[in-house]
C-alpha positions as CSV (number, residue, x, y, z in Angstrom):
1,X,6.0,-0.9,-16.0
2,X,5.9,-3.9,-13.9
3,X,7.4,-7.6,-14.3
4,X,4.8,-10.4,-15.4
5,X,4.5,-14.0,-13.9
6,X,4.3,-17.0,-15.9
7,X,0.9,-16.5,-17.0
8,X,1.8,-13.1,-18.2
9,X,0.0,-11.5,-15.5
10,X,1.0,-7.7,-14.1
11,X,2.9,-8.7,-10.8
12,X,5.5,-7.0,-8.9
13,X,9.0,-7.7,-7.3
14,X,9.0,-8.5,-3.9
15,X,11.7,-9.4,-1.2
16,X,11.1,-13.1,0.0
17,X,12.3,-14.6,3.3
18,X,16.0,-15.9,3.3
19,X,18.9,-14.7,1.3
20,X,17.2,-11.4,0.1
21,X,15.1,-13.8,-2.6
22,X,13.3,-11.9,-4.7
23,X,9.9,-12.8,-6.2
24,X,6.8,-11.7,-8.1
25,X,3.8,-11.4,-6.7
26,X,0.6,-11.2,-8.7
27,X,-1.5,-8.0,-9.1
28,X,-4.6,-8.4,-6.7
29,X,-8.0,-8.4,-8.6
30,X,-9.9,-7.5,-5.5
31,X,-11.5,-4.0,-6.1
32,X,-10.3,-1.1,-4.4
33,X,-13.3,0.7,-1.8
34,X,-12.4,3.9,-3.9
35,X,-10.7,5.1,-7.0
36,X,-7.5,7.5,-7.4
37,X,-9.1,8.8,-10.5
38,X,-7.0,6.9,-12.5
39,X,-7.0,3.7,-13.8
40,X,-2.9,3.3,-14.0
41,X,-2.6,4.4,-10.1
42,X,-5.2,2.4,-9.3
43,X,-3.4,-0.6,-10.6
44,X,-0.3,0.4,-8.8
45,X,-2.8,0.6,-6.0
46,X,-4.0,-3.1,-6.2
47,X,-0.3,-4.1,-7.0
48,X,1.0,-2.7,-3.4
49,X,-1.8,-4.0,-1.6
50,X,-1.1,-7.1,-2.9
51,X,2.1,-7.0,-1.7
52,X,1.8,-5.9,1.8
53,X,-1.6,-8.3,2.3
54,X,0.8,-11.2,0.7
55,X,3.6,-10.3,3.1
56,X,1.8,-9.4,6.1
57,X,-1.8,-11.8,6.0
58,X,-4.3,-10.3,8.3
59,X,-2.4,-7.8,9.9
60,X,-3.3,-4.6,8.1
61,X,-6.6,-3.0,9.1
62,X,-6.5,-0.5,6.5
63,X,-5.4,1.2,3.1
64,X,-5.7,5.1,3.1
65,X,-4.7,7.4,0.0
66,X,-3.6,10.7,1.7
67,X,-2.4,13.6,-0.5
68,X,-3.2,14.9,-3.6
69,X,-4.6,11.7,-5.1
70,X,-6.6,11.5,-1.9
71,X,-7.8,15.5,-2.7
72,X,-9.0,14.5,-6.2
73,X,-6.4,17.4,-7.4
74,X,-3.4,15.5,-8.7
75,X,-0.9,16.3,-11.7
76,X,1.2,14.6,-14.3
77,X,3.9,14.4,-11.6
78,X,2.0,13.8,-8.3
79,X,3.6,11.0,-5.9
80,X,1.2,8.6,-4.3
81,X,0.9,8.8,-1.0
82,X,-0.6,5.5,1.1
83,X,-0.8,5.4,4.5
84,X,-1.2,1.4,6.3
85,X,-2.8,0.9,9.9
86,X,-1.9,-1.9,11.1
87,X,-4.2,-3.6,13.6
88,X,-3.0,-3.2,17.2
89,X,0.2,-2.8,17.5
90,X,3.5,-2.8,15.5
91,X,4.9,-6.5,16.2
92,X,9.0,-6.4,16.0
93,X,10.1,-6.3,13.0
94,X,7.0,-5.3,11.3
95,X,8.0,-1.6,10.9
96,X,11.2,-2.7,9.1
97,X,9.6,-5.4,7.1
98,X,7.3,-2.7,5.5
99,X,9.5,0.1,5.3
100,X,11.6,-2.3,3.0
101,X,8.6,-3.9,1.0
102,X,7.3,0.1,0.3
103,X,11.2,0.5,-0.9
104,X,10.7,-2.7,-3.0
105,X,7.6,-1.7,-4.9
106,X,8.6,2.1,-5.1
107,X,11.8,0.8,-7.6
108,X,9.3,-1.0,-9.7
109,X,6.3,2.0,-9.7
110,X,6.6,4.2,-12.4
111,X,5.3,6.9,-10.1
112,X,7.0,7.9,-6.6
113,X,5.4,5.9,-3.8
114,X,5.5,7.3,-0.4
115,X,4.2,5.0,2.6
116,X,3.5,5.7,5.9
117,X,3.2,3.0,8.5
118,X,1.7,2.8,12.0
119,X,-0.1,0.4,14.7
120,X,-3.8,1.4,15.3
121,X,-2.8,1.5,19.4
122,X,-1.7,4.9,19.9
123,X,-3.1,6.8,17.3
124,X,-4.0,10.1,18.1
125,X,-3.8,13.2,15.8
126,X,-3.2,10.9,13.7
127,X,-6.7,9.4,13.4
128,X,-8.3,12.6,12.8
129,X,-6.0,13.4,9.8
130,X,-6.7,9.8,8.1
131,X,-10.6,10.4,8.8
132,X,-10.6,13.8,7.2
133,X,-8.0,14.1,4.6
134,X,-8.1,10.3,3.5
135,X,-9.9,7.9,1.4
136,X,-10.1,4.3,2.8
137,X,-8.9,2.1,0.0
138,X,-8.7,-1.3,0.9
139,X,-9.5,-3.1,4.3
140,X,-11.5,-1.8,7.3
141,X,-11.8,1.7,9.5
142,X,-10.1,1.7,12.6
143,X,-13.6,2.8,14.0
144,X,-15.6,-0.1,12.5
């Protein structure tokens, strides 16, 4: 499933700064505002959240499941499907950065991971889709 640190603790792989270093980083303990409905995507859950709050401190504003995880009807073969609102906008970079960590921890999930990024400034249609088809994980509401 995933790597362990040194303590034996779930953690996953992670690109580090300079020369395409690659790291673990330990599973988060912090509880999740919501549940998949399962224990083994929630922990894949924590894991990526980890990951991006590690590589991008204070910048994400929130963690929404979308899909059928999100719809409380998923199957054996489901993908996970989080979507990451940044707060303000995108700085350079950023977009790219993440796209690449999502890569990262997809190789090392047992399930498919899909992850959609955006900057809270200029969401429109958007917004109304993560309010009604979404479940805030982790992190804060746009609105609040």
């Amino acid at each position: 499933m995933y790597a362990e640190d040194e303590a034996g603790r779930p953690a996953v792989a992670a690109r580090g700064e300079g020369r395409g270093a690659v790291g673990l980083l330990p599973v988060s303990s912090r509880a999740l505002l919501a549940s998949s409905g399962s224990e083994k995507i929630d922990e894949i859950l924590r894991t990526l959240i980890a990951a991006f709050e590690t590589t991008f401190p204070g910048r994400v504003r929130g963690y929404y499941l979308l899909g059928s995880y999100a719809e409380g009807n998923a199957v054996a073969l489901s993908d996970v499907d989080l979507a990451l609102i940044f707060k303000g906008e995108l700085e350079e970079g950023e977009q790219d950065r993440a796209a690449q960590l999502g890569e990262t921890c997809g190789q090392a999930s047992p399930v498919r991971l899909d992850t959609l990024v955006r900057g809270e400034e200029g969401l429109t249609w958007e917004t109304v889709g993560l309010k009604l088809g979404s479940v805030l994980l982790y992190g804060r509401s746009s609105s609040q």
